[in-house]
C-alpha positions as CSV (number, residue, x, y, z in Angstrom):
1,X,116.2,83.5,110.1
2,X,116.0,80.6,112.9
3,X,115.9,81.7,116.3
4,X,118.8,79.4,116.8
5,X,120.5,81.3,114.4
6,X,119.5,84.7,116.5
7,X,120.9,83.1,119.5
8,X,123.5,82.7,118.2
9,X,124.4,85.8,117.1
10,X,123.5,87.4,120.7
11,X,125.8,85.5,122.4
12,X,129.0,86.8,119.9
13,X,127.3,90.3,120.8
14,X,126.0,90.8,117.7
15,X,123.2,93.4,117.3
16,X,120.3,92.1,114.9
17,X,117.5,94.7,114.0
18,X,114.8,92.9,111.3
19,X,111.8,94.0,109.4
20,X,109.0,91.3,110.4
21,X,105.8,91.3,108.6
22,X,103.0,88.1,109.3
23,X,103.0,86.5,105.8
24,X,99.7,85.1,106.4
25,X,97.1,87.6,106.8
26,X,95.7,87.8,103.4
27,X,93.3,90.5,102.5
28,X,90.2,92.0,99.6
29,X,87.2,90.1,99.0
30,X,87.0,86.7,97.6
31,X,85.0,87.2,94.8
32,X,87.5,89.8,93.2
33,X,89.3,87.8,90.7
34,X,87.3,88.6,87.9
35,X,87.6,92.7,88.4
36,X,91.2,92.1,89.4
37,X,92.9,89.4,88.2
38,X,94.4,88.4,91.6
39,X,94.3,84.5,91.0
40,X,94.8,84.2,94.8
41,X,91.3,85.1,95.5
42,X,89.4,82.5,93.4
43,X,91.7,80.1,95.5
44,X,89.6,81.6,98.8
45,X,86.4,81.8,96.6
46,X,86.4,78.0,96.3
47,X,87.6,76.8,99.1
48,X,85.4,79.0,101.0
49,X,82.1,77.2,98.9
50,X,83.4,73.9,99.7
51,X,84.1,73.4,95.6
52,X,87.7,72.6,96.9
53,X,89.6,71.5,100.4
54,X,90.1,74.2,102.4
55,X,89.2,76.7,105.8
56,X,85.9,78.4,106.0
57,X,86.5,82.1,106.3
58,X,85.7,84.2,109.4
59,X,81.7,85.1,109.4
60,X,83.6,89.2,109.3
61,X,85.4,88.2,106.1
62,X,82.7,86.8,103.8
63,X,81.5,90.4,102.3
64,X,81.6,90.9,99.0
65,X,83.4,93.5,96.5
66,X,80.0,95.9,96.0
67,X,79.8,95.3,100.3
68,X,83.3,97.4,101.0
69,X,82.9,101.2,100.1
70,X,83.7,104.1,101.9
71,X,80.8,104.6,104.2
72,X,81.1,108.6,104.4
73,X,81.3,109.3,100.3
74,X,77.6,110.7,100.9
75,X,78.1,112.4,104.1
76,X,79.4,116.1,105.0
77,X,82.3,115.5,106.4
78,X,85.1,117.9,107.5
79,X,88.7,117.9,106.4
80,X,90.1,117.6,109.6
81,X,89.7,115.5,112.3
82,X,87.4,116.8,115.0
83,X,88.2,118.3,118.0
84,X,89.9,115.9,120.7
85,X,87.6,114.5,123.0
86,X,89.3,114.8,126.3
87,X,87.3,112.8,128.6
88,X,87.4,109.8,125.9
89,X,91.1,110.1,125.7
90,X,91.2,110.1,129.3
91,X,89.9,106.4,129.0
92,X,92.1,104.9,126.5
93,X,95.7,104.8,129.1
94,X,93.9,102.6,131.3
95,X,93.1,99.9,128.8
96,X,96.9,100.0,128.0
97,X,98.2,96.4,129.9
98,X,101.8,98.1,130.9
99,X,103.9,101.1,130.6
100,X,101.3,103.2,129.2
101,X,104.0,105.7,128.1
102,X,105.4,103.5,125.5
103,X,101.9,103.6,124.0
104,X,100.4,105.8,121.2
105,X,96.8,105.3,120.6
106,X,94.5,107.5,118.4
107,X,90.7,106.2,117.6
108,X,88.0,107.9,116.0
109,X,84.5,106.8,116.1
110,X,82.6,107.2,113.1
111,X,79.3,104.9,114.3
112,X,77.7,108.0,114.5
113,X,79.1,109.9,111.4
114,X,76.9,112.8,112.2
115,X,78.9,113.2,115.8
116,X,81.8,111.6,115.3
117,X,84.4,111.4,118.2
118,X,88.3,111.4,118.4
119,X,90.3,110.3,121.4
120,X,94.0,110.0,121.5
121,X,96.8,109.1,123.7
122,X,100.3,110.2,123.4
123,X,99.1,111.4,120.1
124,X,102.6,113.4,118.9
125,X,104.7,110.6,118.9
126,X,106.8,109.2,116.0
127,X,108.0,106.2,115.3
128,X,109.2,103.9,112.4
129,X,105.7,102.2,111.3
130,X,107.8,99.2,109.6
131,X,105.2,97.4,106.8
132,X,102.7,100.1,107.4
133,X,104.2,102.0,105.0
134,X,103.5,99.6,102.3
135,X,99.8,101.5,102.7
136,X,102.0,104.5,101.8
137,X,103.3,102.9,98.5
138,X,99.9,101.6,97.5
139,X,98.4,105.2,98.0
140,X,101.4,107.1,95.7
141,X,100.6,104.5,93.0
142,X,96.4,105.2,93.2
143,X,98.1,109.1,93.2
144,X,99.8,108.4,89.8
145,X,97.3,107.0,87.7
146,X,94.9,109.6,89.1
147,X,96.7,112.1,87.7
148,X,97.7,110.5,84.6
149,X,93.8,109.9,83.8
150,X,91.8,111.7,86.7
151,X,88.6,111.5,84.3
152,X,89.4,107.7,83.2
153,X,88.7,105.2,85.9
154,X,88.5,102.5,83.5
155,X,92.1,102.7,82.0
156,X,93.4,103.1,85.5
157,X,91.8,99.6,86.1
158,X,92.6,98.2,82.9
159,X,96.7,99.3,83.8
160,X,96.2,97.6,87.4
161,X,94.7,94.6,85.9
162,X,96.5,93.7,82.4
163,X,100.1,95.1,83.7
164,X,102.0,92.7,83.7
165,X,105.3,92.6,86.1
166,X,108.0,90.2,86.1
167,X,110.5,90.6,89.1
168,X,113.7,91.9,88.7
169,X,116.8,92.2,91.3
170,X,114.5,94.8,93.1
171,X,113.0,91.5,95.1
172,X,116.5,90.9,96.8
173,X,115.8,89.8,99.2
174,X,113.0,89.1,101.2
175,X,111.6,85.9,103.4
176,X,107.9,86.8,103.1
177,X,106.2,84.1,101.0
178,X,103.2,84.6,98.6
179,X,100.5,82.9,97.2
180,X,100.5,81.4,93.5
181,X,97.5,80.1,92.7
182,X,97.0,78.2,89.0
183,X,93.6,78.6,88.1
184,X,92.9,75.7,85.5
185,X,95.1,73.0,87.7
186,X,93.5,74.2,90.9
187,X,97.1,73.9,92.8
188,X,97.9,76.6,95.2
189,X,101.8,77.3,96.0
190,X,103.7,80.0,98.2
191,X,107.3,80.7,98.1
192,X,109.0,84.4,98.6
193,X,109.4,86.0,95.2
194,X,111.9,85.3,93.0
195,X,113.8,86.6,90.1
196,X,111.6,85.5,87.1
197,X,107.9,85.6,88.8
198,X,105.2,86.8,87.5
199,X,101.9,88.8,88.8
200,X,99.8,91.8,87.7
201,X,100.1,95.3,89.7
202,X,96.6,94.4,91.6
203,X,98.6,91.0,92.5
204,X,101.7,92.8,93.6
205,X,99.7,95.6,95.3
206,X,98.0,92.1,97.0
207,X,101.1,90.6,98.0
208,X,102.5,93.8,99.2
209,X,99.2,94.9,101.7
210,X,98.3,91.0,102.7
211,X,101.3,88.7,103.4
212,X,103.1,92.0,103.3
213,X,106.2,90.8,100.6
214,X,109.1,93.0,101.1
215,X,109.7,92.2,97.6
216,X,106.2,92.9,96.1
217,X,106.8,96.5,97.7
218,X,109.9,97.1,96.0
219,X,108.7,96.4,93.0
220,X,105.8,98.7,93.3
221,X,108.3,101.3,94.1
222,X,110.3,100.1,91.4
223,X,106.6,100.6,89.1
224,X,106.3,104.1,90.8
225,X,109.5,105.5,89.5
226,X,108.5,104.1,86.1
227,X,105.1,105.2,85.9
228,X,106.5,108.7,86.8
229,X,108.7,108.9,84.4
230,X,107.0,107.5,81.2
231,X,103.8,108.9,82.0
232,X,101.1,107.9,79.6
233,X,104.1,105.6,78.0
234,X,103.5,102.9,80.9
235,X,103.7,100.6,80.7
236,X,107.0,99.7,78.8
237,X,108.6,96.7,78.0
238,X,111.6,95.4,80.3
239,X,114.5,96.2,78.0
240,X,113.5,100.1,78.2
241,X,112.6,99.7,81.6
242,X,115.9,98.8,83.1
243,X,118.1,100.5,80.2
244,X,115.8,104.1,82.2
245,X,116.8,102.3,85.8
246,X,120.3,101.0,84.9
247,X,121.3,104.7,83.3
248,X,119.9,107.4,85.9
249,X,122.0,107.9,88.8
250,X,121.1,106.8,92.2
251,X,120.1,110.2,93.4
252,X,118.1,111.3,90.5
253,X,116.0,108.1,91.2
254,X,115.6,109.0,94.5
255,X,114.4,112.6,93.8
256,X,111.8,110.9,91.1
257,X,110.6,108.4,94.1
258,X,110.6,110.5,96.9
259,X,108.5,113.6,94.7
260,X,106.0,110.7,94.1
261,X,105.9,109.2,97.7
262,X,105.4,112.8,99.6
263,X,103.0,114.5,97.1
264,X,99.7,112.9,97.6
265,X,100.3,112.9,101.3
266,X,100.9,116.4,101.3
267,X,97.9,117.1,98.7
268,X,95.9,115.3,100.7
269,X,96.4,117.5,103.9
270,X,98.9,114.9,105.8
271,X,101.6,116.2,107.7
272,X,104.5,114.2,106.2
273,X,106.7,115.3,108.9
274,X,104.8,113.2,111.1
275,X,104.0,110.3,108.2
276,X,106.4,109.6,105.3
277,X,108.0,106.4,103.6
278,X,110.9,107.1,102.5
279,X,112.9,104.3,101.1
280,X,112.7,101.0,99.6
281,X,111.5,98.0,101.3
282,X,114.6,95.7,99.9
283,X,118.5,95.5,100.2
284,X,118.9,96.0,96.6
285,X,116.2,98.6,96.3
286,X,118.3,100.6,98.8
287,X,121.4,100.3,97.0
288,X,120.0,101.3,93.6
289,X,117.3,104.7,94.4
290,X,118.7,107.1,97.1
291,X,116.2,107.1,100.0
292,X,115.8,108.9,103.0
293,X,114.0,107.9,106.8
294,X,111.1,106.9,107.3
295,X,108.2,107.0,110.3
296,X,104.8,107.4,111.5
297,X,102.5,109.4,113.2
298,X,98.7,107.8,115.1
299,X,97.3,110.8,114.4
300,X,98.0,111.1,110.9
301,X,97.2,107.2,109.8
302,X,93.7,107.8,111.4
303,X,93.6,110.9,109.2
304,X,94.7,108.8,106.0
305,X,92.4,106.1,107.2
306,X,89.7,109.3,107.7
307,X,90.5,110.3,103.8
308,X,89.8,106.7,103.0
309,X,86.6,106.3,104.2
310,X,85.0,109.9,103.0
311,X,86.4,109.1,99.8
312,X,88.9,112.1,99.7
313,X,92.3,109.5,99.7
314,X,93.2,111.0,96.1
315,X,89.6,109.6,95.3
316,X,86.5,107.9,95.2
317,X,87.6,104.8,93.2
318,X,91.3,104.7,94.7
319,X,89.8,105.1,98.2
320,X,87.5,102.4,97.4
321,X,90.1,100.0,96.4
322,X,92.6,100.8,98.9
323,X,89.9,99.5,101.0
324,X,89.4,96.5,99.7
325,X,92.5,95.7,99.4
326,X,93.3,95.8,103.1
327,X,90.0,94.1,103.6
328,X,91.0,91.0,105.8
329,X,89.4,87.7,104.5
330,X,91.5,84.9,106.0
331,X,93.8,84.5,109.2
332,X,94.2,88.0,111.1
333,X,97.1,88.4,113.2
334,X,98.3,90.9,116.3
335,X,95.5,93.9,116.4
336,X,93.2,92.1,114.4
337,X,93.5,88.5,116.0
338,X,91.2,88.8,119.0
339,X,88.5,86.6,118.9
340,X,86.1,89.1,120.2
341,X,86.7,90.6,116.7
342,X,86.2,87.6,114.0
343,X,82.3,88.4,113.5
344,X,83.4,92.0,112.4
345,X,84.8,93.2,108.9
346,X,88.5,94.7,109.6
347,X,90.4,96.6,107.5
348,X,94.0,96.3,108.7
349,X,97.6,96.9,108.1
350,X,100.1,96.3,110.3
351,X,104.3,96.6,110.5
352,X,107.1,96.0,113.2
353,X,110.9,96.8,113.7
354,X,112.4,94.7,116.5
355,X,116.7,94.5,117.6
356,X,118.3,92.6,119.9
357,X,121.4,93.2,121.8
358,X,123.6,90.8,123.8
359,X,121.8,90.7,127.7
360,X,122.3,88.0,130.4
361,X,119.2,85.6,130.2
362,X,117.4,87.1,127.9
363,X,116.0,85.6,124.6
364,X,115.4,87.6,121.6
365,X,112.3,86.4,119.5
366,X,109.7,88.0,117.4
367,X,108.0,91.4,118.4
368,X,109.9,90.7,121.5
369,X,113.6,93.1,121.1
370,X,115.8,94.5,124.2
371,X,117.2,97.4,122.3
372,X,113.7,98.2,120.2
373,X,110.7,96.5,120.1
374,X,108.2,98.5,117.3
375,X,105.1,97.7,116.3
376,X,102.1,99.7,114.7
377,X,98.8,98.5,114.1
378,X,96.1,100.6,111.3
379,X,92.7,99.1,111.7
380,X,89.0,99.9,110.7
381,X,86.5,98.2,112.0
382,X,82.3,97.7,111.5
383,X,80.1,95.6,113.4
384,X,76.5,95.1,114.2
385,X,75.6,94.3,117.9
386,X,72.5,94.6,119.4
387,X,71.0,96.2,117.0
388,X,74.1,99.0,116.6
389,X,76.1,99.7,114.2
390,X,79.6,100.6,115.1
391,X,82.4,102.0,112.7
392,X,85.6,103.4,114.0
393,X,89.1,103.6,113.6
394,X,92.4,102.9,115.3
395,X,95.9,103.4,115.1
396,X,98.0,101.6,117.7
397,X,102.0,102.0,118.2
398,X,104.2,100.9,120.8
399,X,107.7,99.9,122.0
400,X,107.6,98.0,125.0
401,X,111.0,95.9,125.1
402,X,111.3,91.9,125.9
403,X,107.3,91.6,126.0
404,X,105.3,90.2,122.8
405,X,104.2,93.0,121.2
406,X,101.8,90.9,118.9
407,X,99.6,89.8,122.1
408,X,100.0,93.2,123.7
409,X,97.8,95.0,120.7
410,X,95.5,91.9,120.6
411,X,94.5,92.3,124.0
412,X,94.3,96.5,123.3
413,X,91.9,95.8,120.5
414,X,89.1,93.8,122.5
415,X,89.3,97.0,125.0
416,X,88.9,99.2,122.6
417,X,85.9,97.7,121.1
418,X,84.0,97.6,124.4
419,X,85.0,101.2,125.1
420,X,83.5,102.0,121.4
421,X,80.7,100.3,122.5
422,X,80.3,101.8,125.8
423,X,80.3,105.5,124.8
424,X,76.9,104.6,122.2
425,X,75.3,102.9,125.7
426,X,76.2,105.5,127.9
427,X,74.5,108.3,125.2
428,X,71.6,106.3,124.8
429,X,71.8,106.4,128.6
């Protein structure tokens, strides 16, 4: 939608509220195509060896599959997250650049995994996370194979990788483009997904987490309900697929979808009062499966993110590949675009939920709302400096009205890295 077109409709007094994802932060190491099949990433591969025309990739986006584990899998590490550091979280309002109070912020420094440190601000509050709940989708899917083949990694991978899923109506409608890239012409297109399209789940699960496609998420959703119900049948052929979809009822799809959303979260120790996605990331998705709300918690993404990196998110090879596959390795964007932070790997995910409403001299634009203005950034973050290593992460969520948002969390994230790297000096202190 033009912001011509949004002007226009404040000035009748019409009240927009919009789902906005980047489409261009693109994410999971480039030399992944082989394992995965995502035909994006041998696009990045080349282009970042200069066998093809192209942007070099940020020095903090050039490691490699085997490089991007969960760094705790070895260590003892509790279920919880530690006790709250008060004096930290006494530091982190101040690095806020406004109204504080419309801020959440939880961090947890894991650079010294042995004494690791969580601060938080405004850490009950709630919010809708927008995108971030694609994370959410990727993490019921992992759930579902695990417990279809908890002892078979392999055929898990082998059901990512030679799945095969051609949109449907579920993909209406979304403006979020993807990447197509044709591996024996070398031609790379992008265009929002369409009736017809083609990818693998690993490419959906990619399009979903990277240019965040509203569409690639409902049709993981739409793969959920399936997998769920055929079991060790999945995958099945499109005819049985929508004569399943087309014949249950609305609510019985919903009670299918929501059982496999909620039960990982919840076996997994998250409080899904504070963290649940709850309904489908299209139009026609929320016509067809029943939903319910949906929100987030800071406290609770660090603890997913925690889960993640001690290899406990459902497990060991899920966690792994969740974390690749929110591995940034080409243009980062709010949180993760400060320049301070381009040396360093990030691991990010991000989502926002903006309305306008009809006000005197003011101009509605992205991240920048007068009725709401949400936005929530998940990020993990290594670096080496000075001969340090630093590993934390960092949940960020705010609704500060009529101010960019996107620059806001930018600015949040270079503070936040000095003040990581200030607590290690002042301990060596």
């Amino acid at each position: 939608m033009s912001l011509n077109v949004i002007r226009a409709m404040i000035n009748t007094g019409v009240v927009i509220s919009l789902l906005m994802s980047s489409n261009v932060s693109l994410a999971y190491p480039i030399d992944g195509y082989p394992e995965t099949g995502i035909r994006r990433l041998e696009y990045y591969r080349l282009s970042d060896s200069g066998e093809i025309k192209g942007k070099s990739l940020y020095e903090g986006a050039k490691r490699l599959s085997d490089d991007i584990r969960p760094r705790l899998i070895n260590k003892k590490t509790a279920a919880k997250l530690p006790q709250l550091n008060k004096a930290v979280s006494a530091r982190l309002a101040p690095l806020i650049p406004e109204q504080a109070h419309r801020y959440s912020i939880s961090v947890l420094d894991l650079s010294n995994p042995d004494t690791p440190i969580y601060a938080e601000h405004n850490g009950d509050y709630r919010s809708n996370v927008g995108s971030v709940g694609k994370l959410l989708v990727a993490v019921a899917l992992f759930s579902k194979l695990q417990e279809l083949y908890p002892d078979d990694v392999e055929k898990r991978r082998q059901i990512l990788k030679n799945t095969v899923v051609t949109a449907d109506e579920f993909v209406n409608s979304d403006h979020h483009k993807v990447g197509f890239w044709d591996v024996e012409k070398r031609q790379l297109t992008r265009h929002s997904l369409h009736v017809g399209d083609q990818g693998n789940l690993y490419e959906y699960l990619d399009w979903a987490l990277s240019p965040s496609s509203n569409a690639a998420a409902a049709m993981l959703q739409r793969e959920l309900i399936l997998l769920s119900h055929f079991g060790k049948a999945y995958p099945v052929n499109d005819e049985i697929a929508q004569s399943y979809l087309e014949q249950t009822s609305k609510t019985d799809l919903g009670t299918l979808f929501l059982e496999a959303m909620v039960a990982p979260l919840k076996a997994a120790g998250i409080d899904t009062e504070k963290l649940r996605q709850g309904s489908f990331f299209t139009r026609t998705g929320k016509n067809r499966v029943l939903g319910t709300n949906s929100y987030g918690n800071p406290r609770e993404l660090v603890k997913l993110l925690y889960l993640m990196e001690t290899g406990k998110l459902v497990d060991e090879f899920s966690s792994t590949e969740l974390k690749r596959l929110i591995y940034l390795t080409e243009r980062r964007i709010r949180y993760a675009s400060h320049p301070n932070l381009n040396p360093h790997s990030v691991y990010f995910k991000s989502g926002s939920l903006y309305s306008c409403q009809a006000e005197e001299g003011f101009t509605c634009g992205k991240y920048k709302g007068n009725k709401r203005n949400l936005l929530a950034s998940v990020a993990i973050v290594e670096s080496q400096e000075d001969g340090k290593n630093y590993h934390y992460l960092v949940v960020v969520q705010s609704n500060v009205l009529k101010i960019n948002s996107a620059v806001a969390h930018q600015t949040i994230a270079a503070r936040i890295h000095k003040l990581i790297k200030s607590l290690h000096q002042d301990s060596a202190e």
